[in-house]
N, C-alpha and C positions, 0 to 999 in steps of 0.2 A: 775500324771504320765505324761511323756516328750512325743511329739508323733515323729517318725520319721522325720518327715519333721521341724519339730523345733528343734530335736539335729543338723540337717543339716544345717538347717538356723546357730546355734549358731556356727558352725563349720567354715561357710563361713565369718559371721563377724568377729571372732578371728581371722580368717588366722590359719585354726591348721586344722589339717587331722579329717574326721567322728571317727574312733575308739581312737583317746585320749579324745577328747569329750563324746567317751561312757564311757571310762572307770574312767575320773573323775565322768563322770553321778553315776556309779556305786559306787565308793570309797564313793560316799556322801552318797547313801542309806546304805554302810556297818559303814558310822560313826553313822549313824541315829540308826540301827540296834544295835549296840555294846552300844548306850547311855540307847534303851531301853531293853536292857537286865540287868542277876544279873551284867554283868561286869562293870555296869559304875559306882559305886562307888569304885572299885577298878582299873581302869586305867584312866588315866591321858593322853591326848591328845594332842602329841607335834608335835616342827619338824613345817620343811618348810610348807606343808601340814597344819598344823594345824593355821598357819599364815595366809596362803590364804584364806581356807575355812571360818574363822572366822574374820579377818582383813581388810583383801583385794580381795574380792569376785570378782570375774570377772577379775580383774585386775590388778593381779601379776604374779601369775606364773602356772601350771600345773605340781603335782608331780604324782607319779607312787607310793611311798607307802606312810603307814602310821604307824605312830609312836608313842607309848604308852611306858608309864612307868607305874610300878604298884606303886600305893598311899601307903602312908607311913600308911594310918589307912585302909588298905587292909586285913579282916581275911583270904585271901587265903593264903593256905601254901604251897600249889604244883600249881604252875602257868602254869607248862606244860600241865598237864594232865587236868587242870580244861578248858586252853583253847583249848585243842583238844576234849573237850567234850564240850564245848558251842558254840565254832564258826560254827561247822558246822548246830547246831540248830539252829543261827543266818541266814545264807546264804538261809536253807532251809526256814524260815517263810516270809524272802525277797523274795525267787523264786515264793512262792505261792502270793503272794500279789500281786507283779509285774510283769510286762512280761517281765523282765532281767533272762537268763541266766547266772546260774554261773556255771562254769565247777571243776571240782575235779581235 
């Protein structure tokens, strides 16, 4: 876990405002969360986003979302309902782990 004063530090070396710093902080524990859930054989991690985080760490860019496609050997058949019933199981076992806030 990041402490306050080291998101701030990483915020001041970037040159980027404290809360995009959190809220990539955040996006990476909800990638981490989505990998160990049932979802991660069925979505597929793309998008700018999925460049940074795994390419160019640190030093390309800061996105705001994240972008999944469902796999082609995915047995889910209703993707709406299955991810309105997982992600909030996702968010909530992150909230208990960590001291991040997610709000609904």
């Amino acid at each position: 876990m990041i402490t306050d004063p080291e998101l701030r530090k990483m915020a001041r070396e970037r040159k980027l405002r404290l809360d995009i710093i959190e809220k990539d902080y955040a996006l990476g524990w909800i990638i981490i969360g989505i990998y160990n859930s049932s979802l991660s054989n069925a979505l597929i991690f793309k998008g700018g986003t999925a460049l940074s985080k795994i390419y160019f760490p640190l030093t390309w860019r800061i996105s705001e979302d994240l972008d999944f496609t469902l796999s082609d050997k995915s047995t889910i058949t209703d993707i709406p309902h299955t991810l309105t019933d997982e992600l909030p199981k996702i968010v909530e076992e992150l909230s208990e782990g960590l001291t991040l806030e997610f709000k609904k």
